[in-house]
MILOMI-689589 format. One line per field, with one value per residue (C-alpha): x, y, z negated. Coordinates in pm, 1 decimal. Last residue first. Layout:
residues N
east c(X | ...)
north c(Y | ...)
up c(Z | ...)
END
This chain:
residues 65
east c(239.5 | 96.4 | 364.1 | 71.2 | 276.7 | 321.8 | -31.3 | -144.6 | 46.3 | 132.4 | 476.7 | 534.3 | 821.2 | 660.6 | 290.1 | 500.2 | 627.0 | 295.1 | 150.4 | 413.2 | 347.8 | -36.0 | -278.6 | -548.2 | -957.7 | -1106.8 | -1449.6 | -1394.5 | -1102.4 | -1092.4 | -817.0 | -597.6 | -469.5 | -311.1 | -385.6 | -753.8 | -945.2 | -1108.5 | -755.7 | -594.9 | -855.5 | -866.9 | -499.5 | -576.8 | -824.7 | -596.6 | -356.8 | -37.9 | 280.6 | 341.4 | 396.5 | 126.1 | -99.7 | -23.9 | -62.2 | -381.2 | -531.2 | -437.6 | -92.7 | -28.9 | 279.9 | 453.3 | 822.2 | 863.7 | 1205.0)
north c(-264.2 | -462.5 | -728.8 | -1032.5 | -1146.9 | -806.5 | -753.1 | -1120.9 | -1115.0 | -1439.4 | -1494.4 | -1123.4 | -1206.1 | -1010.0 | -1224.5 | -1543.7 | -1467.2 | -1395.1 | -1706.6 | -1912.1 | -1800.9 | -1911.7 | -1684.2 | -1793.3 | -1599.5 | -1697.4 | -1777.5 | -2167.9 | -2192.4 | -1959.5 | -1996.6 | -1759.4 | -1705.2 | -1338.2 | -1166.7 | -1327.1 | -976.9 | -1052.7 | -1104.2 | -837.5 | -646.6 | -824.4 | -692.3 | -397.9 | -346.6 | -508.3 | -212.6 | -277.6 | -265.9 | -630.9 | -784.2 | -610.1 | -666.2 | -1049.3 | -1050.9 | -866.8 | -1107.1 | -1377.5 | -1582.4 | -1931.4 | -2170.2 | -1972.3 | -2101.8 | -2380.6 | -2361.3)
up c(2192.8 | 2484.1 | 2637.1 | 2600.6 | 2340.3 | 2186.2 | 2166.5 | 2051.4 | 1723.2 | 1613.9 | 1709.6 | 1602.6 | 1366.3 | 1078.5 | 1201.3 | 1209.5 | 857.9 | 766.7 | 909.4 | 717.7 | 413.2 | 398.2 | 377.7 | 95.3 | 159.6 | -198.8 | -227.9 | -231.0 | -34.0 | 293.4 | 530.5 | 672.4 | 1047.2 | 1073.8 | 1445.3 | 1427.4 | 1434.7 | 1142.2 | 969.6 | 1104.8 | 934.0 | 639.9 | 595.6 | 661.8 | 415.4 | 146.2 | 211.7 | 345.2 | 254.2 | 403.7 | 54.6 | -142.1 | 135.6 | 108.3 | -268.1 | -219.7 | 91.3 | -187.5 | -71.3 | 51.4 | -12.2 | -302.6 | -308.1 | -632.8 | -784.6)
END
């Protein structure tokens, strides 16, 4: 079976628990790398997995929290 590779700002939201808002947020602020295609604004899995782990999160790697 085929994993999802990338996810819509929604699906992502939907799978953090956050709202789509949010999500934009973090992307805007570059804590979640995503990609734009056309019109659409694709997340890839990895980069939410690194954002869960905090790999990607520039607060906690600079110590911040």
């Amino acid at each position: 079976m085929l994993q999802k590779l990338a996810f819509s700002v929604e699906e992502a939201a939907q799978l953090l628990g956050l709202h789509p808002n949010t999500v934009r947020n973090l992307i805007a602020r570059g804590e979640l790398k995503a990609t734009r295609v056309g019109r659409r604004i694709l997340i890839p899995r990895i980069a939410l997995e690194r954002l869960l782990e905090g790999k990607d999160n520039p607060t906690e790697r600079d110590g911040v929290r």
